[in-house]
PDBQT receptor file of N, H, CA, C and O in Angstrom, charges set to zero:
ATOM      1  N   UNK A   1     325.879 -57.386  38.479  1.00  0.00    +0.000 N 
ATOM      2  CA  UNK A   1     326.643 -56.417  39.231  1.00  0.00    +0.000 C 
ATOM      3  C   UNK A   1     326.829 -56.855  40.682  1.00  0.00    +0.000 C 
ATOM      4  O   UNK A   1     327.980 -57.082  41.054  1.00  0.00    +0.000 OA
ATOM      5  N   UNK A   2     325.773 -57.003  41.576  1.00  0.00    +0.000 N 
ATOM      6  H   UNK A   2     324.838 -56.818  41.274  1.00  0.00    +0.000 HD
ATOM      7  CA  UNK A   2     326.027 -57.497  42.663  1.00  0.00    +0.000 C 
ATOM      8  C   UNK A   2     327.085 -59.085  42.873  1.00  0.00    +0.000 C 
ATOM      9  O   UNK A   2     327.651 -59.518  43.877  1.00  0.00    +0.000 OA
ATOM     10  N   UNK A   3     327.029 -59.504  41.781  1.00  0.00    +0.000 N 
ATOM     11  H   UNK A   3     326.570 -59.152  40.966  1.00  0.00    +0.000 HD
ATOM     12  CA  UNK A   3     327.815 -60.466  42.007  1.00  0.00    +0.000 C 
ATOM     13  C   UNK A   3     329.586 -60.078  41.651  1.00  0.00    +0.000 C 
ATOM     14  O   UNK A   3     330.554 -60.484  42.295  1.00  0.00    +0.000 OA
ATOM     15  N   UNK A   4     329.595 -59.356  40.671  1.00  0.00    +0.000 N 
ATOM     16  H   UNK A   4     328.809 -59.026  40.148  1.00  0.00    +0.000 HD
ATOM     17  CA  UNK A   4     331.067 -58.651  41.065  1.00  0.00    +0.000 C 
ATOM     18  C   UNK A   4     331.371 -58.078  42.631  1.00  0.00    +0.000 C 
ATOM     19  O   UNK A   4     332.325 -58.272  43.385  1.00  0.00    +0.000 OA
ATOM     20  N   UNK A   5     330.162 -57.307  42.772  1.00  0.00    +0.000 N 
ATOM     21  H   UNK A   5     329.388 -57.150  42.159  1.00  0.00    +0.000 HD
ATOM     22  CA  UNK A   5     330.492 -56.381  43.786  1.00  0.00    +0.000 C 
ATOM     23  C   UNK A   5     330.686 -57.664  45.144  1.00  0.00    +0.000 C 
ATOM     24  O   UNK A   5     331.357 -57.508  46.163  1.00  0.00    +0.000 OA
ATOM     25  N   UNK A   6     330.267 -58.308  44.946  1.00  0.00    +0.000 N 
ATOM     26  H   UNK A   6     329.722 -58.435  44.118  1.00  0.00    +0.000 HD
ATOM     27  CA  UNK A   6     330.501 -59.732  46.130  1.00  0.00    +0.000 C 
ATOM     28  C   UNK A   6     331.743 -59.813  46.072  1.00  0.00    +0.000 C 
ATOM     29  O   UNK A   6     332.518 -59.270  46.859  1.00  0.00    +0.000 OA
ATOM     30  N   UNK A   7     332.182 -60.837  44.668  1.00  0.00    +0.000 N 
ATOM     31  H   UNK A   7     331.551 -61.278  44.029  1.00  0.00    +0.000 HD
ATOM     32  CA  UNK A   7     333.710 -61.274  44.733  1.00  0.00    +0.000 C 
ATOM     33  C   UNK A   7     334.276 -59.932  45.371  1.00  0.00    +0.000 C 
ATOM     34  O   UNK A   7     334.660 -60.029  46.537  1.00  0.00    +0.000 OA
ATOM     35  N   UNK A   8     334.390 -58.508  44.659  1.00  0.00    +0.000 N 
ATOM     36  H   UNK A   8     334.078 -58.430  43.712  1.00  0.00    +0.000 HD
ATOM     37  CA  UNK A   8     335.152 -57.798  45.134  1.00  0.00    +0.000 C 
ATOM     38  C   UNK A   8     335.145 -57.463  46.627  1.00  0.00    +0.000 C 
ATOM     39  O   UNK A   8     336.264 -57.214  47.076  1.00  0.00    +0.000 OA
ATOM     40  N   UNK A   9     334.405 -57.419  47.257  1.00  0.00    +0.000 N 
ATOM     41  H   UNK A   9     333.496 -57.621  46.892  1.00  0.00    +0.000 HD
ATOM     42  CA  UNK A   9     334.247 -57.479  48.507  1.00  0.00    +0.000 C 
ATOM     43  C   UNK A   9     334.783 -58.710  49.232  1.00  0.00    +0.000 C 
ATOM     44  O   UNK A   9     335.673 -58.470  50.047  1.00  0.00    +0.000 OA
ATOM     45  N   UNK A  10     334.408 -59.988  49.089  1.00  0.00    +0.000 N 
ATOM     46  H   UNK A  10     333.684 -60.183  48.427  1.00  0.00    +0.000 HD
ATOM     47  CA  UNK A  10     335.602 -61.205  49.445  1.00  0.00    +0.000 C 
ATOM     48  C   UNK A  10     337.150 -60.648  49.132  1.00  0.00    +0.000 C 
ATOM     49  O   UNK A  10     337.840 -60.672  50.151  1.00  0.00    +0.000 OA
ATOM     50  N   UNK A  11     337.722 -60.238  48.152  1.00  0.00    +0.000 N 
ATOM     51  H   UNK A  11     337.161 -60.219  47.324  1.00  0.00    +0.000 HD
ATOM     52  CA  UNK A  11     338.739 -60.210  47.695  1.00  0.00    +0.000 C 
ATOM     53  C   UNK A  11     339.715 -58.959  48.450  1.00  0.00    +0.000 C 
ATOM     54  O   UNK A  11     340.925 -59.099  48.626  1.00  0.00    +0.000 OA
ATOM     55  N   UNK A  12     338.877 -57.626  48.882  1.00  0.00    +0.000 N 
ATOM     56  H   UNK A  12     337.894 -57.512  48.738  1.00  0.00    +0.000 HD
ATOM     57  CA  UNK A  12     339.834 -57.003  49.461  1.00  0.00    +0.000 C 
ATOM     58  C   UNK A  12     339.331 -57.308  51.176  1.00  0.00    +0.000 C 
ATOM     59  O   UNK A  12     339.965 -56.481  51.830  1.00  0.00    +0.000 OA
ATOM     60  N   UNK A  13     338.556 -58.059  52.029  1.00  0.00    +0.000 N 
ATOM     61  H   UNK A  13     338.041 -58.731  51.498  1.00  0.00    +0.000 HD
ATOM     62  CA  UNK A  13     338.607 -58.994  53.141  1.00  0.00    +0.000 C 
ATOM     63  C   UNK A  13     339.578 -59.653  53.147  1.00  0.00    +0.000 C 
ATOM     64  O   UNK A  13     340.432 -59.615  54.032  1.00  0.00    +0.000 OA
ATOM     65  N   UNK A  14     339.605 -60.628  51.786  1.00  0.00    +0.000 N 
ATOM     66  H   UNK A  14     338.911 -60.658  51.067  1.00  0.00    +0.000 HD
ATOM     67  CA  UNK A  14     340.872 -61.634  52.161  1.00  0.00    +0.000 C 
ATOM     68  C   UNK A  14     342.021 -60.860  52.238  1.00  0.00    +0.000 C 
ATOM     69  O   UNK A  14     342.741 -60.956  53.232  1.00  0.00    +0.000 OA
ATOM     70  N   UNK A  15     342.291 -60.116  51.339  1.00  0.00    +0.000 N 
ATOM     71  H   UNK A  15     341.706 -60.038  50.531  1.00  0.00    +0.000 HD
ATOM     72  CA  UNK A  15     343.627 -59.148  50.905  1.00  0.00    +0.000 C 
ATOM     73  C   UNK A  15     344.353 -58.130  52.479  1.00  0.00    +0.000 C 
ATOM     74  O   UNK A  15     345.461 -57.683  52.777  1.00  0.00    +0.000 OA
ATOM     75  N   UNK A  16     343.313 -58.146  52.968  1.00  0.00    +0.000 N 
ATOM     76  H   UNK A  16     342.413 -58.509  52.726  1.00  0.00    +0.000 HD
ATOM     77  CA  UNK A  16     343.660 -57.177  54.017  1.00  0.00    +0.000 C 
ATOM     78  C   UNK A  16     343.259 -57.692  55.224  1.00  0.00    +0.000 C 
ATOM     79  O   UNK A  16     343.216 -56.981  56.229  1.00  0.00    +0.000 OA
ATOM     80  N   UNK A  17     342.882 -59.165  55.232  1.00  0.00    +0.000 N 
ATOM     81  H   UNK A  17     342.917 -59.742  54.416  1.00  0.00    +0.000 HD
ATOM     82  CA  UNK A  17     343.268 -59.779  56.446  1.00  0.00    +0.000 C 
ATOM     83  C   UNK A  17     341.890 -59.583  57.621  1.00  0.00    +0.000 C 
ATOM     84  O   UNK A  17     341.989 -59.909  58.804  1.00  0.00    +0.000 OA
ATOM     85  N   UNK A  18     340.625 -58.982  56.991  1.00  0.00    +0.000 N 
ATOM     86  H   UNK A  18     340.545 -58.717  56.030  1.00  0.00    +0.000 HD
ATOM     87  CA  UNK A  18     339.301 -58.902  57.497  1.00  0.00    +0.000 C 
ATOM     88  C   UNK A  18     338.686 -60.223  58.463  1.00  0.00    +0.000 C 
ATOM     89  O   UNK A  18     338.015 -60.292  59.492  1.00  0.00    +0.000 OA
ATOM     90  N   UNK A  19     339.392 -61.340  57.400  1.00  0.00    +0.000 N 
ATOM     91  H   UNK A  19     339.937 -61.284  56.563  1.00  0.00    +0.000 HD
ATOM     92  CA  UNK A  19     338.700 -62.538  57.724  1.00  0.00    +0.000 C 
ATOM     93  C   UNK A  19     339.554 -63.681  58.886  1.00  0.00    +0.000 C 
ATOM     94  O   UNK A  19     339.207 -64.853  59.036  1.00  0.00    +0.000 OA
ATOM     95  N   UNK A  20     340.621 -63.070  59.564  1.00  0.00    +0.000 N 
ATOM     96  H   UNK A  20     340.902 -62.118  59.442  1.00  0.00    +0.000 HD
ATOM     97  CA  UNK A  20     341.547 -63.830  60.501  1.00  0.00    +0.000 C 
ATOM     98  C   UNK A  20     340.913 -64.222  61.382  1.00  0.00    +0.000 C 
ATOM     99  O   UNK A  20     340.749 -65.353  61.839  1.00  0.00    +0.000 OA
ATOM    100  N   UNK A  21     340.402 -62.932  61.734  1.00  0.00    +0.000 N 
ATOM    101  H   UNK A  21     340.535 -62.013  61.363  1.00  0.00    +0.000 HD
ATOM    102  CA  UNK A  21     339.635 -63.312  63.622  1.00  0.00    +0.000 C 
ATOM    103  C   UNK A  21     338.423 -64.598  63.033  1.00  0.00    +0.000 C 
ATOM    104  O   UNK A  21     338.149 -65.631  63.645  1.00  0.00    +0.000 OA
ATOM    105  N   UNK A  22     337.939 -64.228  61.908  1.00  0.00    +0.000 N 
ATOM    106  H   UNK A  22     338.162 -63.389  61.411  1.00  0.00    +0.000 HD
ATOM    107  CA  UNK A  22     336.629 -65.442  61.551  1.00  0.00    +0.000 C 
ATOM    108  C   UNK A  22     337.031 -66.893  61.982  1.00  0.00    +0.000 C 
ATOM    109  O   UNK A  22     336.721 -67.696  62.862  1.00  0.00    +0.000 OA
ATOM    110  N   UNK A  23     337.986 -66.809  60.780  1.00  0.00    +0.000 N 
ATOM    111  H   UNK A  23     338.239 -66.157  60.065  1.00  0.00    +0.000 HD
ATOM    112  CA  UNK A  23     338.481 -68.182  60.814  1.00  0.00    +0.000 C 
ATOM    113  C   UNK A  23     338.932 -68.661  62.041  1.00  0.00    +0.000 C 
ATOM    114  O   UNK A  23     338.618 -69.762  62.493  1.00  0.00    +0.000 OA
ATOM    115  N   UNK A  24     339.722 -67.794  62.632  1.00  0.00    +0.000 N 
ATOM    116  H   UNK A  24     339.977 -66.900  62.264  1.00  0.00    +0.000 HD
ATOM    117  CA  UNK A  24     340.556 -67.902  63.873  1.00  0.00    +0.000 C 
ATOM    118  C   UNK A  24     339.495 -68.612  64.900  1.00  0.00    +0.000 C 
ATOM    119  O   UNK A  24     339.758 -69.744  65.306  1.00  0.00    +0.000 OA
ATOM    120  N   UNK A  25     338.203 -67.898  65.355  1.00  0.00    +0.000 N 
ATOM    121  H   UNK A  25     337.989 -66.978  65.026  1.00  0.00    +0.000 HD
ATOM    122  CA  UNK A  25     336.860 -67.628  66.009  1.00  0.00    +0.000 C 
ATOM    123  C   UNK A  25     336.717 -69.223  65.718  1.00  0.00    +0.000 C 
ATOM    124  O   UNK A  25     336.721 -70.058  66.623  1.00  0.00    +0.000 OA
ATOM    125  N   UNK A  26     336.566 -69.595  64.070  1.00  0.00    +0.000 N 
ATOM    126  H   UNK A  26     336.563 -68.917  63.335  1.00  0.00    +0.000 HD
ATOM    127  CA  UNK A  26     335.745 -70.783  63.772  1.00  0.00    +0.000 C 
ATOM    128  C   UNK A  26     337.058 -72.052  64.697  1.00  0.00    +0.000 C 
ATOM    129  O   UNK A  26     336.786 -72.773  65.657  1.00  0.00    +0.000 OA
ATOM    130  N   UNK A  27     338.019 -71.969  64.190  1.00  0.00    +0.000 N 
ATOM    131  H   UNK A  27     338.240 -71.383  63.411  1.00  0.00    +0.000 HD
ATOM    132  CA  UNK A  27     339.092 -73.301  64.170  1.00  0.00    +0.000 C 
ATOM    133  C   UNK A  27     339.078 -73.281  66.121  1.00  0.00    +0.000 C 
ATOM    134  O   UNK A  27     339.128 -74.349  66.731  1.00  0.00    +0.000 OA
ATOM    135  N   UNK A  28     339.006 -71.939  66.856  1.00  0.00    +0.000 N 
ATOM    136  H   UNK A  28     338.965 -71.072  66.360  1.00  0.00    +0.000 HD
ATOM    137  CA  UNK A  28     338.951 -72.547  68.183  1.00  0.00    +0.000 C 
ATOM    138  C   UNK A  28     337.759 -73.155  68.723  1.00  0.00    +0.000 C 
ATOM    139  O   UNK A  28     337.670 -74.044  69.571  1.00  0.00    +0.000 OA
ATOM    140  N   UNK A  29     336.752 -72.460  68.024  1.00  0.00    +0.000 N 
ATOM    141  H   UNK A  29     336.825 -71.738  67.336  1.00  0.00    +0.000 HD
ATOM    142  CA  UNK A  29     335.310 -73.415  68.657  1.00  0.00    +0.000 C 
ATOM    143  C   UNK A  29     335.668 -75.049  68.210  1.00  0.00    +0.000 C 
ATOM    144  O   UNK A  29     335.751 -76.057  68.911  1.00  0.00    +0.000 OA
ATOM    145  N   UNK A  30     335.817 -74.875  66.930  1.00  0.00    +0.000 N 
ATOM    146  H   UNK A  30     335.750 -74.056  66.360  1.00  0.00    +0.000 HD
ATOM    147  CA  UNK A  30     335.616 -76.438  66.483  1.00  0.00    +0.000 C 
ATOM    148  C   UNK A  30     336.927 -77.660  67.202  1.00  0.00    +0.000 C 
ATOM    149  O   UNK A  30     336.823 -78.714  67.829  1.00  0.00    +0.000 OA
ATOM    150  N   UNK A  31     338.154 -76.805  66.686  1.00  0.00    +0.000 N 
ATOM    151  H   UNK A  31     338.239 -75.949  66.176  1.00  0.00    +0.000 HD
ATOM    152  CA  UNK A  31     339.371 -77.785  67.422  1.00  0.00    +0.000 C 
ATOM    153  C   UNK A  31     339.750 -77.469  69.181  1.00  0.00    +0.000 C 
ATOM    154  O   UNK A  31     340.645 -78.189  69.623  1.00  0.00    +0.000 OA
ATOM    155  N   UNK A  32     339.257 -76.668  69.967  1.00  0.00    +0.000 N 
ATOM    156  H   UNK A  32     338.530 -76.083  69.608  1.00  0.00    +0.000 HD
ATOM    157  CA  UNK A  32     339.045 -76.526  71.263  1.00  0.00    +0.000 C 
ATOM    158  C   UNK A  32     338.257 -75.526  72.200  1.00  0.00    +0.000 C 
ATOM    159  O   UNK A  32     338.492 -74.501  72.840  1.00  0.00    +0.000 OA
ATOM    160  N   UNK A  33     336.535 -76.896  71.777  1.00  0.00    +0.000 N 
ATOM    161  H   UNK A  33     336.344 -77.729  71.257  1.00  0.00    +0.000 HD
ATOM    162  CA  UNK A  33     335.737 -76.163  72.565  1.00  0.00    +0.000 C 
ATOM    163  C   UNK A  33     335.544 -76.344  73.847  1.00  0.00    +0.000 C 
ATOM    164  O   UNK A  33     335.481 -77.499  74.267  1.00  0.00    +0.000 OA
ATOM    165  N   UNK A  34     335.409 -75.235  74.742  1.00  0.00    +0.000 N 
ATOM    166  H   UNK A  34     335.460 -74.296  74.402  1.00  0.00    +0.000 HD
ATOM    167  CA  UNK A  34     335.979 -74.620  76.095  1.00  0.00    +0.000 C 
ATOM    168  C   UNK A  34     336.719 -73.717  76.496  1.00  0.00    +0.000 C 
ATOM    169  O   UNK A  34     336.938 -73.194  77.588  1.00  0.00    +0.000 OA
ATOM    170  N   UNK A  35     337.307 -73.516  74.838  1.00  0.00    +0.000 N 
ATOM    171  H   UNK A  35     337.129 -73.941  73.950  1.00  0.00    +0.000 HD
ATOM    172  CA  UNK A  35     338.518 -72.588  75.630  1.00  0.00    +0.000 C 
ATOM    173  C   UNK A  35     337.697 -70.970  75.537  1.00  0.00    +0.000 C 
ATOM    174  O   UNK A  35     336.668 -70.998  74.863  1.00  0.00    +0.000 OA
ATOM    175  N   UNK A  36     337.995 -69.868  76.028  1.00  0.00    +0.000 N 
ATOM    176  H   UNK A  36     338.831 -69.845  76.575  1.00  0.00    +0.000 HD
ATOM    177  CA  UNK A  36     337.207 -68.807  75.769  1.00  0.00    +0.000 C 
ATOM    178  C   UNK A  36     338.252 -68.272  74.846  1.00  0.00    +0.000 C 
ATOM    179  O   UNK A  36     339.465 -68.471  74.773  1.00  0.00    +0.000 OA
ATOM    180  N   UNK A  37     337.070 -67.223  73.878  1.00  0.00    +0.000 N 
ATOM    181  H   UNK A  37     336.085 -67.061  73.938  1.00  0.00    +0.000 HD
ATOM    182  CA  UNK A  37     337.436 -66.607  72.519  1.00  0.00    +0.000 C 
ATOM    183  C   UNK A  37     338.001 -65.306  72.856  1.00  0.00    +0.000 C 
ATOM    184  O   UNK A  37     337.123 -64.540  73.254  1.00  0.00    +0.000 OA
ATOM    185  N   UNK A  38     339.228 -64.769  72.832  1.00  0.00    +0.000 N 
ATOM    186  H   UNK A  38     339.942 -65.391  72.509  1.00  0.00    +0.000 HD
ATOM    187  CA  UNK A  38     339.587 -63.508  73.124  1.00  0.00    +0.000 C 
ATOM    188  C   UNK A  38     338.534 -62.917  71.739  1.00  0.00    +0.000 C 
ATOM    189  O   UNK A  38     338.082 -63.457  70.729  1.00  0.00    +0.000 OA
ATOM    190  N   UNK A  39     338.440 -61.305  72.433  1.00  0.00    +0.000 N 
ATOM    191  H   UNK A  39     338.807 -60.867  73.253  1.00  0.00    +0.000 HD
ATOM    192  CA  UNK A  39     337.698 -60.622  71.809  1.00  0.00    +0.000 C 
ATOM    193  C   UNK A  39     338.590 -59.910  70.932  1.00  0.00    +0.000 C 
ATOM    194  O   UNK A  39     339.750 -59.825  71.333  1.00  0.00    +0.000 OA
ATOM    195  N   UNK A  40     338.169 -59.098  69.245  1.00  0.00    +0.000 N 
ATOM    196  H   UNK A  40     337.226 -59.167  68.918  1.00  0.00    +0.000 HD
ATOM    197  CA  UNK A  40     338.429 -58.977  68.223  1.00  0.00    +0.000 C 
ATOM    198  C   UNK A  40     340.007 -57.958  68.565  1.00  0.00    +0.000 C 
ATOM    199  O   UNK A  40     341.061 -57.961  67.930  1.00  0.00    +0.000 OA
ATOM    200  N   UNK A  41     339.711 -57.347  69.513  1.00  0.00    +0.000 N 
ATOM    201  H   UNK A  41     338.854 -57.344  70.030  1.00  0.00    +0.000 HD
ATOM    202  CA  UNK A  41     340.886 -56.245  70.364  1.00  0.00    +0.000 C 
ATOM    203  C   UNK A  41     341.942 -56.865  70.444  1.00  0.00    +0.000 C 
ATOM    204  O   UNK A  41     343.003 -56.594  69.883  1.00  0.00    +0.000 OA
ATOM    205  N   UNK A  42     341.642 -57.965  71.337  1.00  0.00    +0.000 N 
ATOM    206  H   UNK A  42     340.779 -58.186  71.792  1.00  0.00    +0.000 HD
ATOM    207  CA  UNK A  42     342.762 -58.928  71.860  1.00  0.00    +0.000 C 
ATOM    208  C   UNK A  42     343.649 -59.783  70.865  1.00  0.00    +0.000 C 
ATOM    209  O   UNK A  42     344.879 -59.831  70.841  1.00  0.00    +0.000 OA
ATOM    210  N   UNK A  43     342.854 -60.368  70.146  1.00  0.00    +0.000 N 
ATOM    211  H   UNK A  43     341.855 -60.329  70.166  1.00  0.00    +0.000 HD
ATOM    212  CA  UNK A  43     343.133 -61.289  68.756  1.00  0.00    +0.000 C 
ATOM    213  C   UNK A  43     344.227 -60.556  67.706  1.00  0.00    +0.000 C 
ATOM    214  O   UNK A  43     345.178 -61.126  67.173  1.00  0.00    +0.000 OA
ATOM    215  N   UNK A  44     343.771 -58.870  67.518  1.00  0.00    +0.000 N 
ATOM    216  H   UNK A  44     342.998 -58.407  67.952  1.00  0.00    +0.000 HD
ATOM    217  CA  UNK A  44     345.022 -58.778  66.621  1.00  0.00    +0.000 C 
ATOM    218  C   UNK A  44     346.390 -57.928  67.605  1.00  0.00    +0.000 C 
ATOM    219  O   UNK A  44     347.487 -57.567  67.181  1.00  0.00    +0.000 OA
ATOM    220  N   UNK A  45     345.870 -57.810  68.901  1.00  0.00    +0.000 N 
ATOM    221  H   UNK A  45     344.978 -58.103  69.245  1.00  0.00    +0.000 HD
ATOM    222  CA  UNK A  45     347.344 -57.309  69.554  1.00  0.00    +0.000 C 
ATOM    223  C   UNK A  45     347.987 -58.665  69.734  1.00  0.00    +0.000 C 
ATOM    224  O   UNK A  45     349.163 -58.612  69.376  1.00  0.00    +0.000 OA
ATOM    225  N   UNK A  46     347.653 -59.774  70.133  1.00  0.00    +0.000 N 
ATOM    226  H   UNK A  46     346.697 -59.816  70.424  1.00  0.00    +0.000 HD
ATOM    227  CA  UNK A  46     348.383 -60.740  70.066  1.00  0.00    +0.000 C 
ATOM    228  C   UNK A  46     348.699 -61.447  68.876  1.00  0.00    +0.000 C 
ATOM    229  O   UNK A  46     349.477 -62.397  68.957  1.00  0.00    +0.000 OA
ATOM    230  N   UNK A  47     347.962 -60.957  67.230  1.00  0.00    +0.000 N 
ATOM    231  H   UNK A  47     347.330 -60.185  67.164  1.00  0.00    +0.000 HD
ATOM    232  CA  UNK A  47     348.657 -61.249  66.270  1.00  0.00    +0.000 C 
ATOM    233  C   UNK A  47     350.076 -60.719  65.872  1.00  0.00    +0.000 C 
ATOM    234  O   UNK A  47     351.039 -61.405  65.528  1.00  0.00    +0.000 OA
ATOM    235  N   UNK A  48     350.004 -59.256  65.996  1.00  0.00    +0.000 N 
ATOM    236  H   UNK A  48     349.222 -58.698  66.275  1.00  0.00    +0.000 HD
ATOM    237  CA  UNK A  48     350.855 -58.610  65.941  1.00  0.00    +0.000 C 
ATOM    238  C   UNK A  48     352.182 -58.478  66.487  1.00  0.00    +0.000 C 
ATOM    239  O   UNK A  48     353.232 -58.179  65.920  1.00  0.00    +0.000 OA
ATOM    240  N   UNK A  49     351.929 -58.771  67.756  1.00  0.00    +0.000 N 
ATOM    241  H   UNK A  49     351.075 -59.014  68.216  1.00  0.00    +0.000 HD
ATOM    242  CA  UNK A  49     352.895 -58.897  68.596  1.00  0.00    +0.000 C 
ATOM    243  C   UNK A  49     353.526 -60.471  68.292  1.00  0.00    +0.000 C 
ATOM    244  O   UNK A  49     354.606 -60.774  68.797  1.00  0.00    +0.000 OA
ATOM    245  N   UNK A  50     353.004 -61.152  67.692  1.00  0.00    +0.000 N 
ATOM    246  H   UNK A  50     352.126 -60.906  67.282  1.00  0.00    +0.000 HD
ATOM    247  CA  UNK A  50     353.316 -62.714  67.210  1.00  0.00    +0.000 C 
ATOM    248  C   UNK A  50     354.171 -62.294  65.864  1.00  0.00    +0.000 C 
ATOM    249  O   UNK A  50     355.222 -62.924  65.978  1.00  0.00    +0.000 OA
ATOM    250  N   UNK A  51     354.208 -61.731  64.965  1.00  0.00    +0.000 N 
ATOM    251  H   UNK A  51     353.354 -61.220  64.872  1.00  0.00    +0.000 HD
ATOM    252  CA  UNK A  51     354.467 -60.871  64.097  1.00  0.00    +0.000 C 
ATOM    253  C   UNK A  51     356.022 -60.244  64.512  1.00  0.00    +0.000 C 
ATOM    254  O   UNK A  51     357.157 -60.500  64.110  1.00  0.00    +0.000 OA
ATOM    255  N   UNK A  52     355.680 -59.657  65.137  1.00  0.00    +0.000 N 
ATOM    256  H   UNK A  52     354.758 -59.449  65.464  1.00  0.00    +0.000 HD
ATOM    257  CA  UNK A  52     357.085 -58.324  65.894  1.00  0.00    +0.000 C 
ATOM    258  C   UNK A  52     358.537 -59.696  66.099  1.00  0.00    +0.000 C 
ATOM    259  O   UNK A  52     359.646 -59.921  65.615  1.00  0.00    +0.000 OA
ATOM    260  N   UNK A  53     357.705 -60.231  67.012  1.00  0.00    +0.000 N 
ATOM    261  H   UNK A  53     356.804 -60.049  67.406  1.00  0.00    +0.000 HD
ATOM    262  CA  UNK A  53     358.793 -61.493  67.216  1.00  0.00    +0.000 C 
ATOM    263  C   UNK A  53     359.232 -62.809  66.532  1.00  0.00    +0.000 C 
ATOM    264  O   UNK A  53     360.184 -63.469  66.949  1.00  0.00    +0.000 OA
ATOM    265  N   UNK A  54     358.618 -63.094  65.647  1.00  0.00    +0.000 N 
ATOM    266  H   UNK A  54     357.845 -62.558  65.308  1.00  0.00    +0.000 HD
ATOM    267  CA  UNK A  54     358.672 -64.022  64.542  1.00  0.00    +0.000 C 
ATOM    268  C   UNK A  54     358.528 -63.185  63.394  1.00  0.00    +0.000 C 
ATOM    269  O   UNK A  54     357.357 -63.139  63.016  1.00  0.00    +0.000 OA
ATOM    270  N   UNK A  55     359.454 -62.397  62.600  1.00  0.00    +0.000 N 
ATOM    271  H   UNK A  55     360.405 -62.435  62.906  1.00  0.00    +0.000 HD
ATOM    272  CA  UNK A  55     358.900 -61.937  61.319  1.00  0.00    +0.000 C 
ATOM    273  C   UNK A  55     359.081 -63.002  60.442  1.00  0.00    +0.000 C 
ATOM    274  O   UNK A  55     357.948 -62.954  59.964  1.00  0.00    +0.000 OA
ATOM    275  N   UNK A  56     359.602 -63.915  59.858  1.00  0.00    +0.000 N 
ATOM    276  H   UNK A  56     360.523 -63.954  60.247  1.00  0.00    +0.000 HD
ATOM    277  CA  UNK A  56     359.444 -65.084  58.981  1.00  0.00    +0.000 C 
ATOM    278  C   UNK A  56     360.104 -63.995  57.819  1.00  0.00    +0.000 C 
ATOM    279  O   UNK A  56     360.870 -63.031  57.819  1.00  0.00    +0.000 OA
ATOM    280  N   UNK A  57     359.228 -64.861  56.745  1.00  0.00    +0.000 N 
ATOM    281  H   UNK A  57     358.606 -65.644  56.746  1.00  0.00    +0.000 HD
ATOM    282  CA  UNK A  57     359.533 -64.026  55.558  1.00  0.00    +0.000 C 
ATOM    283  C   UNK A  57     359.112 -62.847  54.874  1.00  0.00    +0.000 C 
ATOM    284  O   UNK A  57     359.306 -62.517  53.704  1.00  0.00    +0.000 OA
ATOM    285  N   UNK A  58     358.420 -62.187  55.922  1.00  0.00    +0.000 N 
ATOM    286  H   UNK A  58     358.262 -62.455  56.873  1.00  0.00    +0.000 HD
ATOM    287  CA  UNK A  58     358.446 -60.536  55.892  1.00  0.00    +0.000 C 
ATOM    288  C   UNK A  58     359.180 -59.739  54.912  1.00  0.00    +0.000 C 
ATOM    289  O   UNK A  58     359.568 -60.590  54.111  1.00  0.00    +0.000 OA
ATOM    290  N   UNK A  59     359.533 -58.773  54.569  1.00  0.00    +0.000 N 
ATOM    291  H   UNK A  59     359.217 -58.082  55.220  1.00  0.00    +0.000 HD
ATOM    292  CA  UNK A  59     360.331 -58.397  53.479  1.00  0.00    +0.000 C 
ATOM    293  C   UNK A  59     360.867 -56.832  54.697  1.00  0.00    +0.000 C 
ATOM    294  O   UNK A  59     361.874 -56.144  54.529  1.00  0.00    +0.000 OA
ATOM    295  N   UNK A  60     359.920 -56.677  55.729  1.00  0.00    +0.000 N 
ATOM    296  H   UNK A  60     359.102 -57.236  55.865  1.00  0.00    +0.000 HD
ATOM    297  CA  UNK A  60     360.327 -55.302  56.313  1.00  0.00    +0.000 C 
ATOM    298  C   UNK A  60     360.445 -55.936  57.553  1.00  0.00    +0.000 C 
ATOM    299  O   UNK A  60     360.782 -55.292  58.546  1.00  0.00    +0.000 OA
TER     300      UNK A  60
C-alpha cells in the first residue's frame, strides 16, 4: 500500500506542477552557482507571468 500511495503521490506532484520550483532550485545551484534562488513566491509569479506572454501551445 504505501508503495501505491508513493507513486500516487509523485504522480499528482508531477501532474500539477509541485515539483518546478525543485527542479528549477536544483538546475540553478548546479548550472549557476552564485546566482541567488528567488524564493517559492517569486518563482511562480515569474512563471506565470512567462506564461501570460509566451502562451506556446496552450489550448486557452
Amino acid at each position: 500500500m504505501r508503495a501505491i500511495g508513493a507513486r500516487l503521490r509523485w504522480f499528482c506532484r508531477e501532474l500539477f506542477g509541485d515539483t518546478k520550483y525543485e527542479r528549477y532550485v536544483a538546475h540553478l545551484r548546479a548550472a549557476h552557482p552564485g546566482v541567488p534562488v528567488p524564493d517559492v513566491r517569486t518563482f511562480w509569479r515569474e512563471h506565470y507571468a512567462e506564461q501570460d506572454q509566451n502562451p506556446g501551445a496552450r489550448c486557452c
